[in-house]
Structures are given as structure tokens and as C-alpha cells.
N, C-alpha and C positions, 0 to 999 in steps of 0.2 A: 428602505434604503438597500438596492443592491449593491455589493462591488464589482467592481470588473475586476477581468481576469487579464489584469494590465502587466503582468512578471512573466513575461516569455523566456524560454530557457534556448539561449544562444544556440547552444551542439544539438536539440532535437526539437525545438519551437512548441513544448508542452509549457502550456499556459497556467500562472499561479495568481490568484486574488493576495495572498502576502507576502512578501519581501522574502520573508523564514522561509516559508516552505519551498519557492525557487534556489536558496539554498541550500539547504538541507538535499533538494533533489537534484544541483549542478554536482554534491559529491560522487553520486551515481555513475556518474561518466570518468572520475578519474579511474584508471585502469593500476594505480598504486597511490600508497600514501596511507596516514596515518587513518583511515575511514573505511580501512577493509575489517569487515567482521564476517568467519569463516560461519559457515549452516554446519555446523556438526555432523548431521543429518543427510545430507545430500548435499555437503558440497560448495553450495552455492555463495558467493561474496556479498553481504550486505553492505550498506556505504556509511552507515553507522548502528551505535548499538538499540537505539532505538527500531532502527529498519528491522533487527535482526530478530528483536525481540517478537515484535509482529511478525515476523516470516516462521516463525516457530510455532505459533498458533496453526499453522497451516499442518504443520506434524500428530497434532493435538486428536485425540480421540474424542475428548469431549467438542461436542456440537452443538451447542443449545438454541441456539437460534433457528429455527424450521418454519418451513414455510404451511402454513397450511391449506393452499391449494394441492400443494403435492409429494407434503412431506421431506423434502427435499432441506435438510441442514448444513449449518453453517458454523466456523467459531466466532465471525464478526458480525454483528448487529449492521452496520451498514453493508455489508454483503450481500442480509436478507432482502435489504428494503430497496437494492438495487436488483437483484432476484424477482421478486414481487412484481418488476414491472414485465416481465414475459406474460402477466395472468391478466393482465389489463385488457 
């Protein structure tokens, strides 16, 4: 059973298989409100804390996730296995 990717998101037409996640990603687009979390880092506005928390990984040293056609690391496990497919 697949689902479709039936939760299009009105202001950029990026499609979602579940209700949550097209929300969680319409807060993206508000430009204020209570969903703005600051990157320490660089800066940057996440649209909640969750976002923000994964966006921090991206500051992270640790990489464990590596490719092994080319050695090439990552901090997210799905990153790699989207990664992986340039060696296809």
C-alpha cells in the first residue's frame, strides 16, 4: 500500500503523504509568529523547535554516516541513502 502525496502546500505546491507534515511545513512560510526558532549558529530562522534541532546537526562534527563508494559523510542516515544514489 502506497500513499499518495495528496497535501499540497498552497504558497509553494510542495507535496505531503500526511496532513502533520504539510503543517508543520506551511509554518515555514510564515515570515513571524510564534514558530520562529533562531540557528545560533548562522543565523538562520527555523519554523519550529523541532526544525531547529535537526538544522543543528548540520553544525555537528560528528558525521557517522559515510558513504562507502567515496567516503563522503553525513550527520543524517537518510542523507546517506539519498547520497548513495549518484553511485547507481
Amino acid at each position: 500500500y502506497v500513499r499518495e502525496w495528496s497535501h499540497p502546500c498552497t504558497e509553494c505546491g510542495k507535496r505531503f503523504r500526511l496532513k502533520i507534515n504539510l503543517i508543520i511545513h506551511q509554518r515555514s512560510h510564515a515570515k513571524e509568529g510564534p514558530y520562529e526558532c533562531p540557528c545560533p549558529y548562522c543565523k538562520k530562522f527555523l519554523s519550529c523547535s523541532m526544525s531547529l534541532r535537526r538544522h543543528l546537526q548540520t553544525h555537528a562534527r560528528d558525521r557517522p554516516y559515510c558513504c562507502s563508494s567515496c567516503n563522503k559523510c553525513f550527520t543524517r542516515s537518510n542523507h546517506l541513502l539519498r547520497h548513495k544514489k549518484i553511485h547507481e
